[in-house]
C-alpha positions in Angstrom: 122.6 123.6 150.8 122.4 124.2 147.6 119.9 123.6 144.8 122.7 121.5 142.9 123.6 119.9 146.3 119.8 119.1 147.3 119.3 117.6 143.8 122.6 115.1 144.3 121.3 114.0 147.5 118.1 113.3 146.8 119.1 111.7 143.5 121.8 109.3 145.7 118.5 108.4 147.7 116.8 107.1 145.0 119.7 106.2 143.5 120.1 103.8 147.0 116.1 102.8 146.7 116.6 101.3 143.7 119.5 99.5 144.8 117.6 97.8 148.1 120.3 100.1 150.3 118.2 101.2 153.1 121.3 101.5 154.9 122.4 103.9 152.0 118.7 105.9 152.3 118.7 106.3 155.8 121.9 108.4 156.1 120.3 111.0 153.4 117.9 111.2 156.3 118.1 113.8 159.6 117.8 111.9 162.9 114.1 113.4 163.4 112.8 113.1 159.8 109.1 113.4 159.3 107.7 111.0 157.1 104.2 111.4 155.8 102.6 108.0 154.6 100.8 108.1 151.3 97.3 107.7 152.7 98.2 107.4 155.9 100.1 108.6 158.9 102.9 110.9 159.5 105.7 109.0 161.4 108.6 111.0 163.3 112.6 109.7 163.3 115.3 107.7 161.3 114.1 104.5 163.6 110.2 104.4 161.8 111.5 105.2 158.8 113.9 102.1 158.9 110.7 100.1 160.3 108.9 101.4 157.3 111.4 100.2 154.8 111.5 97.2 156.9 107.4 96.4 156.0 107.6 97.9 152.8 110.6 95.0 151.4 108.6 92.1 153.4 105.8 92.9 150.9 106.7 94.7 147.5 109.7 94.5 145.1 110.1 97.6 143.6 112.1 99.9 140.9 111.9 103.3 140.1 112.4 104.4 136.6 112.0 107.8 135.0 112.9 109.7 137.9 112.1 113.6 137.7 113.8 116.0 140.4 113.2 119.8 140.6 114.4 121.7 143.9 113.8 125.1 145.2 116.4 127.7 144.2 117.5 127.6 148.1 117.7 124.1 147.9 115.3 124.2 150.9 112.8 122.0 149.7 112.5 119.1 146.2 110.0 116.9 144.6 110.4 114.0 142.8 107.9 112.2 140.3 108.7 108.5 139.1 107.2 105.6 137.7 107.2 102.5 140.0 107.8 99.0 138.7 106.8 96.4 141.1 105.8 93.3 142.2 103.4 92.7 145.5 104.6 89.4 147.0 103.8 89.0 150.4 100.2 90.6 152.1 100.2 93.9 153.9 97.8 94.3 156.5 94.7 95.7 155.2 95.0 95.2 151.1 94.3 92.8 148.7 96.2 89.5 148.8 99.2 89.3 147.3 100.0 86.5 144.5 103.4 88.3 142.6 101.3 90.8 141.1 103.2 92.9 138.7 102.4 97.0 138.5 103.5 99.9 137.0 102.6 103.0 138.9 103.5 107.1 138.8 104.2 108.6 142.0 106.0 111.6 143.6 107.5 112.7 146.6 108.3 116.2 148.4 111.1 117.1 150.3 112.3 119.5 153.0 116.2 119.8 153.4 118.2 121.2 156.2 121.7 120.9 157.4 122.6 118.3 154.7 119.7 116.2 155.1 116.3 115.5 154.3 114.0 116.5 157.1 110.8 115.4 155.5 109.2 113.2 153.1 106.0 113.4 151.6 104.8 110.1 149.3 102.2 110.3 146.9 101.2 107.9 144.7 97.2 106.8 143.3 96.3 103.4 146.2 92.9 102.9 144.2 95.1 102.7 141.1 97.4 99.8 142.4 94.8 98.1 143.9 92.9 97.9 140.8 96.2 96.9 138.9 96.7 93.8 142.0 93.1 93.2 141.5 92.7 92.8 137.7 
């Protein structure tokens, strides 16, 4: 792909996020995508990352606004940076409660793309941060 193409498709897979259309983020994705968790664990395949987006709507509302994208001249890799806008509204296992906190975080993402798809993802965003902003 090309740089111009990578930075279409990973602007259509924001472009889906902030629409809620998982559906529409999931085909931007190769079959055996490699997800790593910010914080957390790397997860293998289309099916966890459709789990993940699965726990991640049963707890937080989110929109991301100022979106950033820069992609290798090969198009072989991207990154992303973003402000999210969100509101925490049902508990995830091992955080603060939730009460419809609002918060306004920056975060990023990398990217590896192959074959017309994105074959890993990379979230990074500051969890002390956000859990001082659900805190407060």
């Amino acid at each position: 792909m090309s740089m111009h193409d990578t930075l279409a498709m990973i602007e259509t897979y924001y472009a889906a996020f902030n629409r809620g259309d998982w559906n529409g983020m999931l085909e931007c994705l190769a079959e055996d995508v490699v997800h790593d968790l910010n914080q957390g664990t790397r997860e293998t395949g289309r099916d966890a990352f459709a789990a993940f987006l699965d726990r991640m709507d049963a707890s937080y509302a989110e929109q991301l606004r100022d979106i950033t994208v820069m992609a290798s001249g090969d198009g072989a890799r991207a990154a992303a940076e973003y402000v999210v806008h969100g509101t925490y509204k049902a508990d995830d296992a091992g955080l603060p409660p939730a009460r419809g906190q609002a918060y306004v975080l920056p975060g990023g993402a990398f990217f590896e793309v192959q074959g017309r798809r994105i074959t890993r993802v990379t979230n990074y965003y500051n969890l002390q941060d956000w859990i001082d902003q659900v805190t407060a």
